[in-house]
C-alpha positions in Angstrom: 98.3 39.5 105.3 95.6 42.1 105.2 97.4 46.1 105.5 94.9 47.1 108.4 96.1 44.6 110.6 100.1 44.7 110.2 101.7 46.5 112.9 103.7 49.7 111.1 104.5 50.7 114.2 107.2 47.9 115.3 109.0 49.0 111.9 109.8 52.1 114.3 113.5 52.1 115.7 113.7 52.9 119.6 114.8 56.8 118.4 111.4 57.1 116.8 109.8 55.5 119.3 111.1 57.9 121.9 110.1 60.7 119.8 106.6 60.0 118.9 105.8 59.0 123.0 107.1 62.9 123.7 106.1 64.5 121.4 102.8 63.5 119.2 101.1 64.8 122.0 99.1 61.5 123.1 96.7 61.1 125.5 96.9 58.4 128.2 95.0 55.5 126.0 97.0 56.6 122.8 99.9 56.2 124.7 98.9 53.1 126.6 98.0 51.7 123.3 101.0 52.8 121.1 103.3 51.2 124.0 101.5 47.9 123.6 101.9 47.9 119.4 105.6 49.0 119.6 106.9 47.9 123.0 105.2 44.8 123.1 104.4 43.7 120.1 100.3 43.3 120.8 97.9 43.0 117.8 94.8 45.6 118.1 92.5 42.8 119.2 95.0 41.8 121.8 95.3 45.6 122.6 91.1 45.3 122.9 91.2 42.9 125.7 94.3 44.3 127.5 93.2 47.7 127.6 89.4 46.3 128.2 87.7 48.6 125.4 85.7 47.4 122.6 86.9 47.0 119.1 85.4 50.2 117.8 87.0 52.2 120.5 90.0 51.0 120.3 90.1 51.8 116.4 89.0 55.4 116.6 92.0 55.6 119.5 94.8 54.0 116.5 93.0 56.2 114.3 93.6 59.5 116.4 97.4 58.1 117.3 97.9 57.8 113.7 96.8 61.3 113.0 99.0 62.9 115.7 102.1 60.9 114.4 102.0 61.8 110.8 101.4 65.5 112.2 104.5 64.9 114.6 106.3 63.3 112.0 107.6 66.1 110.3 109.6 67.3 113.4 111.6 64.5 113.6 115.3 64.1 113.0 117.8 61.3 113.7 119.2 61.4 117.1 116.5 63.7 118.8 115.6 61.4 121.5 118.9 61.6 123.0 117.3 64.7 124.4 114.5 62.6 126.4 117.1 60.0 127.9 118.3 60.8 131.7 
């Protein structure tokens, strides 16, 4: 299997999950896109057709998500999203 297509991101428990949607500070196609690789499992080319953006686009927004979680990624602790939930 080749690295740049695995999906990392459903290796993310629902606590992380939680965490990175408030606070990595994405913008509405980050968010759209990082809900369809961890919520639902989609492949970037099946996030290409969903979201109806072109390959390249939809790499530079994976590439910007990824950015924004590794900067987020310090901030996180075990049990934090327990402050998102209603």
């Amino acid at each position: 299997m080749n690295e740049n297509s695995r999906n990392f991101y459903k290796d993310f428990i629902e606590d992380e999950k939680q965490f990175y949607l408030h606070e990595a500070g994405f913008d509405e196609r980050e968010k759209q896109l990082f809900i369809l690789r961890t919520y639902k499992d989609k492949t970037l080319w099946e996030a290409t057709e969903i979201m109806g953006y072109s390959s390249r686009t939809i790499d530079r927004i994976n590439q910007s998500m990824k950015k924004k979680i590794i900067k987020a990624a310090p901030m996180y602790y075990r049990g934090i999203s327990f402050k998102y939930k209603q």
